[in-house]
C-alpha positions as CSV (number, residue, x, y, z in Angstrom):
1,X,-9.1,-0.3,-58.9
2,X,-12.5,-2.5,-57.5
3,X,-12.1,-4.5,-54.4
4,X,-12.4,-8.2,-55.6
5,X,-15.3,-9.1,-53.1
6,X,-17.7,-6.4,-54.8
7,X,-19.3,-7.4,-58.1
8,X,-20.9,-5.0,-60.7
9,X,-23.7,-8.2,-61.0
10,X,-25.6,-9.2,-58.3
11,X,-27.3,-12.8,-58.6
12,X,-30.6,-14.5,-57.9
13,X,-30.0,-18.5,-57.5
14,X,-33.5,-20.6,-58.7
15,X,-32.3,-23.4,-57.1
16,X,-31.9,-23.0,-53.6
17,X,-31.8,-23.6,-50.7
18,X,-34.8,-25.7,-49.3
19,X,-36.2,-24.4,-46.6
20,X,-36.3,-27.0,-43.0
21,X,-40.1,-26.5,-41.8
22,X,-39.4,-28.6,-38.4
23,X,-36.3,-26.4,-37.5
24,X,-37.3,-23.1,-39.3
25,X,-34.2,-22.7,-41.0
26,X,-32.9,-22.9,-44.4
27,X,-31.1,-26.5,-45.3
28,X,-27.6,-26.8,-46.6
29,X,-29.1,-28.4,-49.6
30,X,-30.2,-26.5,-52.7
31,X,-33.4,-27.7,-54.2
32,X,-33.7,-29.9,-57.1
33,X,-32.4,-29.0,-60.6
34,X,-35.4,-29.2,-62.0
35,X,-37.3,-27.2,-60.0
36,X,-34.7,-24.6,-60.1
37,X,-35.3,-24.5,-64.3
38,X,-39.1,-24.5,-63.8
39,X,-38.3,-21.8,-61.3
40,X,-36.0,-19.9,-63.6
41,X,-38.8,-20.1,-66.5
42,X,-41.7,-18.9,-64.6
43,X,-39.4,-15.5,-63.4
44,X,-38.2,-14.8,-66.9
45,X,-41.6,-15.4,-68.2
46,X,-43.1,-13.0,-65.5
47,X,-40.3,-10.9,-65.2
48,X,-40.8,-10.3,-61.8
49,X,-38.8,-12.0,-58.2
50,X,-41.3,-12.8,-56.1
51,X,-41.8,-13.0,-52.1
52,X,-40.2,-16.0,-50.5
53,X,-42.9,-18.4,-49.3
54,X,-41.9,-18.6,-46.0
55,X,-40.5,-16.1,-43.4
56,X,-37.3,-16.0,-42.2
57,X,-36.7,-16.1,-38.2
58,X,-34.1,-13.4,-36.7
59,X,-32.8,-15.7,-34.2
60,X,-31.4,-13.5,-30.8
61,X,-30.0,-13.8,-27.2
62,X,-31.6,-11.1,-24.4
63,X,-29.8,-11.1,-20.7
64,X,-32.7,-11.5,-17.9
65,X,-35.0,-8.5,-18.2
66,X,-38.3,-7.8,-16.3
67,X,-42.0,-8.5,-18.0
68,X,-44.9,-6.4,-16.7
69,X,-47.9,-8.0,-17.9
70,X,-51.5,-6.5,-16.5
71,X,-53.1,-9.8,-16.1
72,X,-50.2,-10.6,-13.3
73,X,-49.9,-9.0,-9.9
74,X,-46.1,-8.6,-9.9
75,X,-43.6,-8.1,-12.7
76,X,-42.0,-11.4,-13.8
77,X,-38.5,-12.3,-15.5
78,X,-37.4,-13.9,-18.6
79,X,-35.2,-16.8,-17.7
80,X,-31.1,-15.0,-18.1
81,X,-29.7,-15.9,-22.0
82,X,-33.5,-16.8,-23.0
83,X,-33.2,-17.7,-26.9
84,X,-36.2,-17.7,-29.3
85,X,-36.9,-16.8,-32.9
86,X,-38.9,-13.9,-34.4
87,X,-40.4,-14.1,-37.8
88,X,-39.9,-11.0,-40.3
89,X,-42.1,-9.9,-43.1
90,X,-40.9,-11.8,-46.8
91,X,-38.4,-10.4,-48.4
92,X,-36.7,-11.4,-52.5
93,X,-32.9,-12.2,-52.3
94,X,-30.0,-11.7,-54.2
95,X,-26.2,-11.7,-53.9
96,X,-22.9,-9.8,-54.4
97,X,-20.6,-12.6,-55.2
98,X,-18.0,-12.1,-57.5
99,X,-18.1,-14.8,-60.7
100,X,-14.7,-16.1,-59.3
101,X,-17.0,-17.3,-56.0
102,X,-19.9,-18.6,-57.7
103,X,-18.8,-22.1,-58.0
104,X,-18.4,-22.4,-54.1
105,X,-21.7,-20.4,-54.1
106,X,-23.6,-23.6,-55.8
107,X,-23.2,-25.9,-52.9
108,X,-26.0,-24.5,-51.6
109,X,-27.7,-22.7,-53.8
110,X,-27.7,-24.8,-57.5
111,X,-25.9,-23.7,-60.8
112,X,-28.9,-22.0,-62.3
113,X,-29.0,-17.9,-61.7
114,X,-29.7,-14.8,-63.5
115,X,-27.7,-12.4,-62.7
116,X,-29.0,-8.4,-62.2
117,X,-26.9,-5.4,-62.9
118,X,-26.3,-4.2,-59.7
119,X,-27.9,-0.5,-60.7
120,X,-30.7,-2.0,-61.1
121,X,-30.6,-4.0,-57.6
122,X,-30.3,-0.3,-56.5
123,X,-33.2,1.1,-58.3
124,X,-35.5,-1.8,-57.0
125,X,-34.9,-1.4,-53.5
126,X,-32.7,-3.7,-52.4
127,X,-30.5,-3.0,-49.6
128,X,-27.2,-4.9,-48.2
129,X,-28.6,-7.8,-45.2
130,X,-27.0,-6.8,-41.8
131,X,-25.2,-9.9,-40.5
132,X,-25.4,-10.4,-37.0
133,X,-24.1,-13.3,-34.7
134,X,-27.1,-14.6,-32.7
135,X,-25.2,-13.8,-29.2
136,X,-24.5,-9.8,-30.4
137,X,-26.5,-7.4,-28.6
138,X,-27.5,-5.9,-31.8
139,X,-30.5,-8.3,-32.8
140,X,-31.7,-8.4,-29.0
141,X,-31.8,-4.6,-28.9
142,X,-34.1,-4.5,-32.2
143,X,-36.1,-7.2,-30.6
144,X,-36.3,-5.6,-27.7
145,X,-38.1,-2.3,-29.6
146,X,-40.5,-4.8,-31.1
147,X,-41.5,-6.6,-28.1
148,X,-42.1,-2.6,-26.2
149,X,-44.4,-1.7,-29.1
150,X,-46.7,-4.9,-28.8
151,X,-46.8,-4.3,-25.4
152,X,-47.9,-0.6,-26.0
153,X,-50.6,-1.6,-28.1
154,X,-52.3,-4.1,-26.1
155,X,-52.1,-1.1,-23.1
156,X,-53.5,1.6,-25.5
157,X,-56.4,-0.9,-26.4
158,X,-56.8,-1.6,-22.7
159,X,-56.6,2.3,-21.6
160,X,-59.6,3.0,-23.9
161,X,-61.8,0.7,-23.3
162,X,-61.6,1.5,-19.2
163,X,-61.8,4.9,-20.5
164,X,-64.9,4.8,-22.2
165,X,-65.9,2.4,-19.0
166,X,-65.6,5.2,-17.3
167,X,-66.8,8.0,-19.5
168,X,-70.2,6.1,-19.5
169,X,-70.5,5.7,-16.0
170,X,-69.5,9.9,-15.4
171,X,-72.4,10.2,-18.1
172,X,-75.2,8.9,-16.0
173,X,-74.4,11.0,-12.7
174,X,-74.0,13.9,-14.8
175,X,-76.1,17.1,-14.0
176,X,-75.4,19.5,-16.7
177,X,-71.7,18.6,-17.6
178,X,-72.6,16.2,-20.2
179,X,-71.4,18.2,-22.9
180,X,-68.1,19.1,-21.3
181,X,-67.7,14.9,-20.7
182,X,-68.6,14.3,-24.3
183,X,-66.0,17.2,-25.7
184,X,-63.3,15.8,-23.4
185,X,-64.2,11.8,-24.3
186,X,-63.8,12.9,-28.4
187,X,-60.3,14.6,-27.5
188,X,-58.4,11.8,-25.8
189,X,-60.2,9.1,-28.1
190,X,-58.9,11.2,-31.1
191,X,-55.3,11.3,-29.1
192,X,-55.3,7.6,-28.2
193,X,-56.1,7.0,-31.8
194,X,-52.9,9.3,-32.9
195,X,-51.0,7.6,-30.8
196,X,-52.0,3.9,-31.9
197,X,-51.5,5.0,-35.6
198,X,-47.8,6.3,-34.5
199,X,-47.3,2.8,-32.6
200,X,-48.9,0.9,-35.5
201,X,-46.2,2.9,-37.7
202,X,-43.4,2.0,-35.8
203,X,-44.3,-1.2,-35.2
204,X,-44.5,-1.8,-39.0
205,X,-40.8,0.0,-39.8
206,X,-39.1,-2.6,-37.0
207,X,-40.5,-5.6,-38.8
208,X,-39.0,-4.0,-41.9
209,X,-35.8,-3.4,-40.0
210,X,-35.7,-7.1,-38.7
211,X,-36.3,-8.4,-42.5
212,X,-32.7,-6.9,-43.1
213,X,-31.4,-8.0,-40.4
214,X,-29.6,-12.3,-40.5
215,X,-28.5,-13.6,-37.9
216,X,-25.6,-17.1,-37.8
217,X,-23.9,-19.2,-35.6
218,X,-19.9,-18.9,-35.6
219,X,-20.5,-22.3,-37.0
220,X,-21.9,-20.3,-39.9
221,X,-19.4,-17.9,-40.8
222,X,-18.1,-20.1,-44.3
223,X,-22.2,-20.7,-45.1
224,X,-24.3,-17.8,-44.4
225,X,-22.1,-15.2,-43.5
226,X,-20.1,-15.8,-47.0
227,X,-23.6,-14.6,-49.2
228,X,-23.2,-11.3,-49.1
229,X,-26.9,-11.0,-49.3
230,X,-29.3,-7.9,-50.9
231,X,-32.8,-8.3,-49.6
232,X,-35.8,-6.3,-50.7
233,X,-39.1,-6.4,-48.8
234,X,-41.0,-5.7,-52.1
235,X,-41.2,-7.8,-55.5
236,X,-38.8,-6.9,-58.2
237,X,-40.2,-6.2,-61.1
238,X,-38.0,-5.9,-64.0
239,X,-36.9,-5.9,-67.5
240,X,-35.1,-7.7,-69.8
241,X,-32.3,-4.7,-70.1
242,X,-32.0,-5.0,-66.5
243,X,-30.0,-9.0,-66.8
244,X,-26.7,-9.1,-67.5
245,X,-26.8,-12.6,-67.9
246,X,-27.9,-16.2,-67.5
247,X,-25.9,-19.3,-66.3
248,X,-27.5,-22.9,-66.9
249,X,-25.4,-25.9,-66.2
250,X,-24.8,-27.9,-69.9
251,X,-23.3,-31.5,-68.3
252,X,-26.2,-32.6,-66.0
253,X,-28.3,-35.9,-67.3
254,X,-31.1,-33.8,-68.6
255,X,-29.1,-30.8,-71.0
256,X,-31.1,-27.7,-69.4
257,X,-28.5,-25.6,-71.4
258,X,-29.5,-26.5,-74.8
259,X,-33.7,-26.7,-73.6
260,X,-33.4,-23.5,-72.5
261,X,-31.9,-21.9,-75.8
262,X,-33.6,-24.2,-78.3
263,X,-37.2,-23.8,-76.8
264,X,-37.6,-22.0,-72.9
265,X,-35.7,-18.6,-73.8
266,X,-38.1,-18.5,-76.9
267,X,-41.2,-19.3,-75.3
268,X,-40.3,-16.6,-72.3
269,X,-39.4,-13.9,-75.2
270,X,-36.0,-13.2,-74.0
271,X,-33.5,-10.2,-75.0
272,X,-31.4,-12.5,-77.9
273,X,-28.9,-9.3,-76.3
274,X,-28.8,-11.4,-73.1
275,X,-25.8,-13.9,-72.8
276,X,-26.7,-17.4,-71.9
277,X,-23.6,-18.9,-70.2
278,X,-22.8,-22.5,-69.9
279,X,-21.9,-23.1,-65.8
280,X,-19.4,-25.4,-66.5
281,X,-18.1,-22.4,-69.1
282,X,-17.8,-19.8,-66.9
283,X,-16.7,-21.2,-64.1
284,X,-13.6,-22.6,-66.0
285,X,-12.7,-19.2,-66.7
């Protein structure tokens, strides 16, 4: 027995949806149909899913908390409940929806996809999104990591360079220490650079962790939280043995279906093991 809300192929939608620039948030609307075949062409052809082109924002709610920031005499706080967004690093999408779901799916995403053995999801490094309401203390916690590490780095940078001040002054009063300065000033520059390395390190694996992590309104629960979403932070590069199959919508003004058979899959050099499935087809059964 398989629970009905896990499928054994995960999909990549062409079509959708377009991304809001003025609000930084993905529209309900999936992109044209057109573009969505163009975009369904160039993968195949390339066989590779690419970066998105724009980054995502993990969206989060942090109680009042207090700021120390050196150019300020006194500590400062954020106003209580202070809400802003945080870019992540690109990631390539795809989702584990069950065929019986697709159709619902479409509304925002279009009716063109190829879908991906899910082992094959697996082997290319794609890992289940963490959902996250905007108001959960989960997102601001993560935040809260990123925000201490650039704060670190801008004190390590400002640590050695009063260091060195410092060192150079020591370094013209010195009467016979100057090798016993020098020795010391290579140690704890070697040490401050270990320990912006390690910073730079960690700072690098919470951006990775924030990629995976989607946050939605309660207004959102039937719209994003419904995806089921597989993100990778890498481009998928695959093969042709790795696609289960390929749904085209057939009853649109312009017959993609039939293009796609009668001249795209041939000019793309696809598997003729693939199966090419009408939308209209498979979502009827």
């Amino acid at each position: 027995m398989q629970a009905g809300t896990v499928s054994k192929i995960l999909w990549h939608f062409t079509g959708g949806p377009k991304w809001d620039a003025e609000n930084r948030i993905q529209s309900n609307e999936p992109k044209e149909i057109e573009i969505a075949y163009d975009n369904l062409c160039k993968i195949l052809e390339s066989k590779r899913l690419k970066l998105s082109n724009y980054n995502e924002e993990v969206n989060y709610t942090i109680p009042e908390i207090e700021v120390i920031d050196m150019n300020r005499e006194e500590p400062y706080s954020l106003e209580k409940n202070y809400k802003m967004p945080l870019g992540t690093v690109k990631v390539c999408c795809v989702a584990d929806i069950p065929i019986s779901h697709l159709d619902y799916h479409a509304e925002r995403y279009g009716k063109i996809a190829i879908g991906f053995y899910r082992e094959a999801i697996i082997e290319g490094n794609f890992h289940p999104v963490i959902y996250s309401l905007v108001n959960n203390e989960l997102p601001a916690e993560i935040v809260e990591i990123y925000h201490a590490l650039s704060l670190s780095e801008v004190y390590l940078k400002e640590i050695g360079c009063k260091y060195n001040e410092m060192v150079e002054e020591l370094l013209l009063e010195a009467s016979g220490n100057e090798k016993y300065l020098k020795g010391f000033s290579t140690f704890l520059n070697i040490f401050l650079n270990s320990v912006k390395d390690y910073n730079k390190k960690s700072y690098s694996n919470v951006m990775k962790i924030l990629a995976l992590l989607k946050t939605f309104n309660r207004e959102e629960f039937d719209t994003i939280y419904c995806e089921r979403e597989w993100r990778s932070i890498c481009e998928f590069n695959f093969d042709f043995d790795d696609i289960a199959m390929i749904i085209i919508p057939k009853c649109e003004e312009t017959n993609y279906f039939d293009k796609f058979i009668n001249v795209d899959s041939k000019k793309v050099e696809l598997a003729e093991s693939i199966p090419i499935i009408p939308w209209e087809d498979l979502i009827e059964h």
